[in-house]
C-alpha positions in Angstrom: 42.5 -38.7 -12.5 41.1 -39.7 -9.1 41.4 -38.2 -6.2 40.9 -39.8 -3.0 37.0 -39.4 -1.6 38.5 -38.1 1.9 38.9 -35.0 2.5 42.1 -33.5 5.1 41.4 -33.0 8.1 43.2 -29.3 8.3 42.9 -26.9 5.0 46.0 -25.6 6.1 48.5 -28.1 7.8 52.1 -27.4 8.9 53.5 -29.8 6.1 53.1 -31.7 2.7 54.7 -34.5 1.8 54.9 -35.0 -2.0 55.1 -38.6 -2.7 55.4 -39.6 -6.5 54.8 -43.3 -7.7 55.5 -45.5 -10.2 55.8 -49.4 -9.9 56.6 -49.2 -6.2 54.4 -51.8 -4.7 57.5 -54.0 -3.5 58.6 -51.1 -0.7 55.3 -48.8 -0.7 53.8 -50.0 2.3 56.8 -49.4 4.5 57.6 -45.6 2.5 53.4 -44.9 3.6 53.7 -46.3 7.1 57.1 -44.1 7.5 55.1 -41.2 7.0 51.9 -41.8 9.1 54.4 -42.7 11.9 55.8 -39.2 11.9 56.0 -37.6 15.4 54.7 -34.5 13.5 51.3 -35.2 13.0 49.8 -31.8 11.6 50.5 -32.8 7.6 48.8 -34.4 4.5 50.3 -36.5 2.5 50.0 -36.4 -1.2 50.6 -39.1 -3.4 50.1 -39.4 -7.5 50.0 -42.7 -9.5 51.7 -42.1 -12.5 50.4 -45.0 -14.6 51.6 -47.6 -12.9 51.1 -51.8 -14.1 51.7 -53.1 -10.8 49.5 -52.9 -7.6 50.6 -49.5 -6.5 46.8 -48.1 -6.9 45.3 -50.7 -5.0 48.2 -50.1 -2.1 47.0 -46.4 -2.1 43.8 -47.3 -2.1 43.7 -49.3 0.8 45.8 -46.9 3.1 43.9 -43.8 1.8 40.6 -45.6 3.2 42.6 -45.6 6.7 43.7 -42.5 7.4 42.4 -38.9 6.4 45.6 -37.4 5.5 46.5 -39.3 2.7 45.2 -37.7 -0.8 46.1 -39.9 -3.9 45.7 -39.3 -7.5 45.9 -41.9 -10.6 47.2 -40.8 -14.0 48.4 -41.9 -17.4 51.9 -41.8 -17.3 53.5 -38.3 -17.3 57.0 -38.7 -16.3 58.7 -37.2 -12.4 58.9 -33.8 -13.3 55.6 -33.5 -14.5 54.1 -35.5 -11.2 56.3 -33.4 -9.3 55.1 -30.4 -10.3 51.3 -31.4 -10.0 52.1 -32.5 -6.7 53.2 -28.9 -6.3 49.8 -27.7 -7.4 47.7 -29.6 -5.3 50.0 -29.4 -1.7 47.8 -26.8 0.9 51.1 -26.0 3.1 53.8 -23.6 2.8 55.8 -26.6 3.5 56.4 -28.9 1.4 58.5 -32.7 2.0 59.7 -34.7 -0.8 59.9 -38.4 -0.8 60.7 -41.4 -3.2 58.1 -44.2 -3.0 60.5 -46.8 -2.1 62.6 -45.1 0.8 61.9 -45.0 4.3 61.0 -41.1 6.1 62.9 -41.4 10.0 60.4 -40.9 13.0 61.4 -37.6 13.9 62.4 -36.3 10.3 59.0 -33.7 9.5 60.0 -32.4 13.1 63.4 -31.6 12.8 63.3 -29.6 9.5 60.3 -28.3 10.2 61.4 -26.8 13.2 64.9 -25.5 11.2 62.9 -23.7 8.6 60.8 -21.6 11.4 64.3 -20.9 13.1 66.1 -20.1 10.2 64.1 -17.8 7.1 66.8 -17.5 4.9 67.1 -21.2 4.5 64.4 -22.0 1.2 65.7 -25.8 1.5 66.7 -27.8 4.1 67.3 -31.6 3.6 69.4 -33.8 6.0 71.9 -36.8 5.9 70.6 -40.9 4.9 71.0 -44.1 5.7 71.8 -46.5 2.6 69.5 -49.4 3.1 69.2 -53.1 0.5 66.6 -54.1 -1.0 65.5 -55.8 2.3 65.3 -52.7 4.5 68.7 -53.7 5.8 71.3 -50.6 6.8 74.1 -50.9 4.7 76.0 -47.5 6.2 75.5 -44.1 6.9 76.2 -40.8 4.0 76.8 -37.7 6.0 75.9 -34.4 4.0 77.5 -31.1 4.0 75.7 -29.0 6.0 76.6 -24.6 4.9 75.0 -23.3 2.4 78.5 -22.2 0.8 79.8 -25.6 0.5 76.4 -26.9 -0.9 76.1 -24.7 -3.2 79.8 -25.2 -4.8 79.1 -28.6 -5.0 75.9 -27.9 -6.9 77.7 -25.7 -9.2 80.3 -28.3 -10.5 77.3 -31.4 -10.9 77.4 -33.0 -7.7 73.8 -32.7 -5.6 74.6 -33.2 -2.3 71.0 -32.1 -1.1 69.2 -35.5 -1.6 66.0 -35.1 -3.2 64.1 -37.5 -1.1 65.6 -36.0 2.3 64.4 -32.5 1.4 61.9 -30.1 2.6 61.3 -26.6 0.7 59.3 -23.8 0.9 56.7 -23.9 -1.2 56.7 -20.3 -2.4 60.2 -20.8 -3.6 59.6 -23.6 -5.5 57.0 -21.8 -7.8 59.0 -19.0 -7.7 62.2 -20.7 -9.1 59.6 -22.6 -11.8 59.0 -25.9 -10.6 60.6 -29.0 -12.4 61.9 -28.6 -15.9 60.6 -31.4 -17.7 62.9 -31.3 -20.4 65.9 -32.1 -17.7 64.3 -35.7 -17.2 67.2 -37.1 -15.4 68.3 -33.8 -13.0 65.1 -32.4 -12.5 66.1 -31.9 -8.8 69.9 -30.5 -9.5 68.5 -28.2 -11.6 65.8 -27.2 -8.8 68.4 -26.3 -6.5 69.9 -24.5 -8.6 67.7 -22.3 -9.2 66.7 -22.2 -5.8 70.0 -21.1 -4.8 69.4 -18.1 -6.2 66.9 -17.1 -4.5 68.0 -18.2 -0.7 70.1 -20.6 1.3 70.3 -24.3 1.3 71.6 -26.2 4.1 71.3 -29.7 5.5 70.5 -31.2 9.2 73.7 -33.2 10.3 70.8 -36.1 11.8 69.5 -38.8 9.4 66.2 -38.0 8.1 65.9 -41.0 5.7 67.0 -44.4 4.6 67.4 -44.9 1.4 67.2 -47.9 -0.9 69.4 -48.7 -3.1 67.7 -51.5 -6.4 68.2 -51.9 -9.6 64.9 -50.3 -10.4 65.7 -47.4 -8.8 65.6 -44.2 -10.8 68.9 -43.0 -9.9 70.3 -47.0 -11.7 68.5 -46.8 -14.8 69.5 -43.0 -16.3 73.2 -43.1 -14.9 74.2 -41.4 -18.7 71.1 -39.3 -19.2 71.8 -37.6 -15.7 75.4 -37.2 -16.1 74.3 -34.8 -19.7 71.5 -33.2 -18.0 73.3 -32.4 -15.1 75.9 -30.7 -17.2 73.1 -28.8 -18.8 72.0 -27.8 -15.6 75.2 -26.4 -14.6 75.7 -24.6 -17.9 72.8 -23.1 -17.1 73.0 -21.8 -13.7 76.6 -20.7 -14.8 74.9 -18.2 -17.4 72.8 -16.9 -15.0 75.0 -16.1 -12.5 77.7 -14.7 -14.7 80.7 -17.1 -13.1 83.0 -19.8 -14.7 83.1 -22.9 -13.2 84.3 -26.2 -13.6 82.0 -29.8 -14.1 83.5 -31.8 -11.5 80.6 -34.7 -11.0 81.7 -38.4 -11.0 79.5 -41.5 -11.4 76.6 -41.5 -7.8 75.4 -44.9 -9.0 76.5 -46.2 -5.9 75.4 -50.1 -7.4 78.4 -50.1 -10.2 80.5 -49.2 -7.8 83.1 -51.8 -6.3 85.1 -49.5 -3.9 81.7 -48.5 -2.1 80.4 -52.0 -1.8 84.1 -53.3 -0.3 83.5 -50.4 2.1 79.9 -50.9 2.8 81.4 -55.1 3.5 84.2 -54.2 6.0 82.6 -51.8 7.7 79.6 -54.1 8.4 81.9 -57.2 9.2 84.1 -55.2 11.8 80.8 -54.1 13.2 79.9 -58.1 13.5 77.1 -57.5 10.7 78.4 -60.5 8.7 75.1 -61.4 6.7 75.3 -57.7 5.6 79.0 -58.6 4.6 78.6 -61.3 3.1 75.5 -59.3 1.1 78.0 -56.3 0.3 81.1 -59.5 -0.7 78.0 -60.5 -4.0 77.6 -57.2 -4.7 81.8 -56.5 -4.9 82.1 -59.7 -6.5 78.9 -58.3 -9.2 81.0 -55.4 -9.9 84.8 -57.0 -10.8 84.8 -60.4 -10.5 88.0 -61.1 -10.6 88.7 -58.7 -7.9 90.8 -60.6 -5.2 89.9 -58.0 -2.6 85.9 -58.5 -3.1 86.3 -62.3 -3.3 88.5 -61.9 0.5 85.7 -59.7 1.8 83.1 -62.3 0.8 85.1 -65.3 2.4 85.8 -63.4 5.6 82.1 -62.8 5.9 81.2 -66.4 5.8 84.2 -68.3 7.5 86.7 -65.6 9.3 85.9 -64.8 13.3 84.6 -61.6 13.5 87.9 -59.1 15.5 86.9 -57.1 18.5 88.5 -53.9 18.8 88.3 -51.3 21.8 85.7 -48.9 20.5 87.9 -45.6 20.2 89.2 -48.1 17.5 86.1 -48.7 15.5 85.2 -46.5 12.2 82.1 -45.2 12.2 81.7 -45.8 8.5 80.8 -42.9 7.2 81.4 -41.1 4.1 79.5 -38.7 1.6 78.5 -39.9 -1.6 76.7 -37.3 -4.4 73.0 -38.2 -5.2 70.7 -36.8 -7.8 
């Protein structure tokens, strides 16, 4: 392990941002720069190569020489929860923001939760509502979150996490006090988390955008679709026993990629907004899904060829709609 020669500039800032890495040079940079461009300055930024064969150390390398507050760390390959958890270990603040290496943190994000946390002490984790966003940094739409702690924490309780991992910021304490990561639930390490975490305080989300997420094939999320589905259902199980309720497993499919009703949304939406290269984007991705689909094969040649309708805008949709993440 390395750690980065610099050392930050506060022993004690307001925040750390937990960054784990693995094969992410495509969309690093712009995840790094997100951060440093953070209207909350007073943070460090942690981030952990977990053996990756790409050029991610370099990348961390070379922004680590820049700035101060970055602290990186190269390892052999340990798997998430176990980066996680030693990214746990080495944060200095109370406060602690979580991030996937290939998303995109909002300007004012580190603020806004920041700020909710000092106003509300109950509240252990706070996360916030995303932006879907391509492979190209394109928006693709908006995913609104629930935003009581009730209503998260139901959802939690039948498989469905709608507190996004990468939008989250917890309280540090909490975390080690709930445990950490379980390694052994490799695919729902964060489910699980706030689970637990549940128990010991509120959850809630900021109604605001705090990050745009990107949706790839190499995302974690699109390669352990079945693994996450069992260890979610673990998770659940769990929690269930330890609270001493019944409940009911009520968690659908979140990989939003496979799915050809959220890409012929995603299209329309962006076409009656007169976003019709991101329409004609979300028509491939339909078509992908059920190729012999009428309805994506429409939505793809309105993209290209159809004139784009103009509507008063009380008649617009805003395009929004809540999707469960892990």
């Amino acid at each position: 392990m390395i750690p980065n020669p610099f050392h930050p500039p506060d022993p004690f800032p307001t925040v750390s941002v937990l960054i784990a890495v693995y094969n992410s040079a495509p969309y690093l940079p712009a995840a790094i720069e997100s951060v440093l461009a953070q209207t909350l300055t007073d943070f460090e930024c942690l981030l952990i190569d977990d053996g990756s064969t790409d050029q991610s150390w370099s990348i961390l390398q070379r922004y680590a020489a820049q700035d101060a507050r970055l602290r990186i760390f190269r390892q052999e390959n340990q798997g998430i929860a176990r980066t996680r958890n030693r990214l746990l270990a080495e944060a200095q603040a109370e406060l602690v923001a979580i991030m996937d290496a290939d998303d995109i943190m909002l300007p004012d994000r580190l603020k806004q939760q920041v700020q909710f946390l000092h106003t509300h002490p109950a509240v252990v984790c706070v996360g916030g509502a995303l932006d879907w966003i391509d492979h190209r940094g394109r928006v693709l739409g908006h995913c609104p979150m629930p935003l009581e702690n009730c209503e998260i924490q139901r959802l939690l309780l039948g498989g469905i996490s709608l507190l996004h991992h990468p939008c989250a910021m917890a309280r540090r304490s909490a975390i080690l006090q709930a445990g950490g990561y379980d390694p052994s639930l490799i695919a729902s390490v964060d489910l699980d988390l706030w689970l637990r975490l549940g128990e010991l305080g509120e959850l809630a989300n900021l109604p605001e955008s705090v990050l745009q997420y990107r949706l790839h094939a190499s995302s974690i999320t699109h390669a352990n679709q079945q693994r996450q589905a069992q260890d979610a259902l673990t998770a659940c199980q769990r929690a269930w026993q330890r609270r001493g309720i019944t409940a009911e497993f009520i968690r659908q499919s979140a990989d939003h990629l496979k799915q050809h009703r959220f890409w012929l949304d995603r299209g329309w939406q962006n076409f009656l907004a007169g976003k019709r290269s991101i329409a004609q984007y979300c028509g491939v991705q339909a078509i992908k899904t059920q190729p012999r689909d009428w309805e994506a094969w429409k939505l793809w040649l309105c993209a290209w060829i159809k004139p784009i309708p103009v509507f008063p805008p009380a008649d617009r949709t805003d395009g929004t709609e809540t999707a469960q993440s892990d």
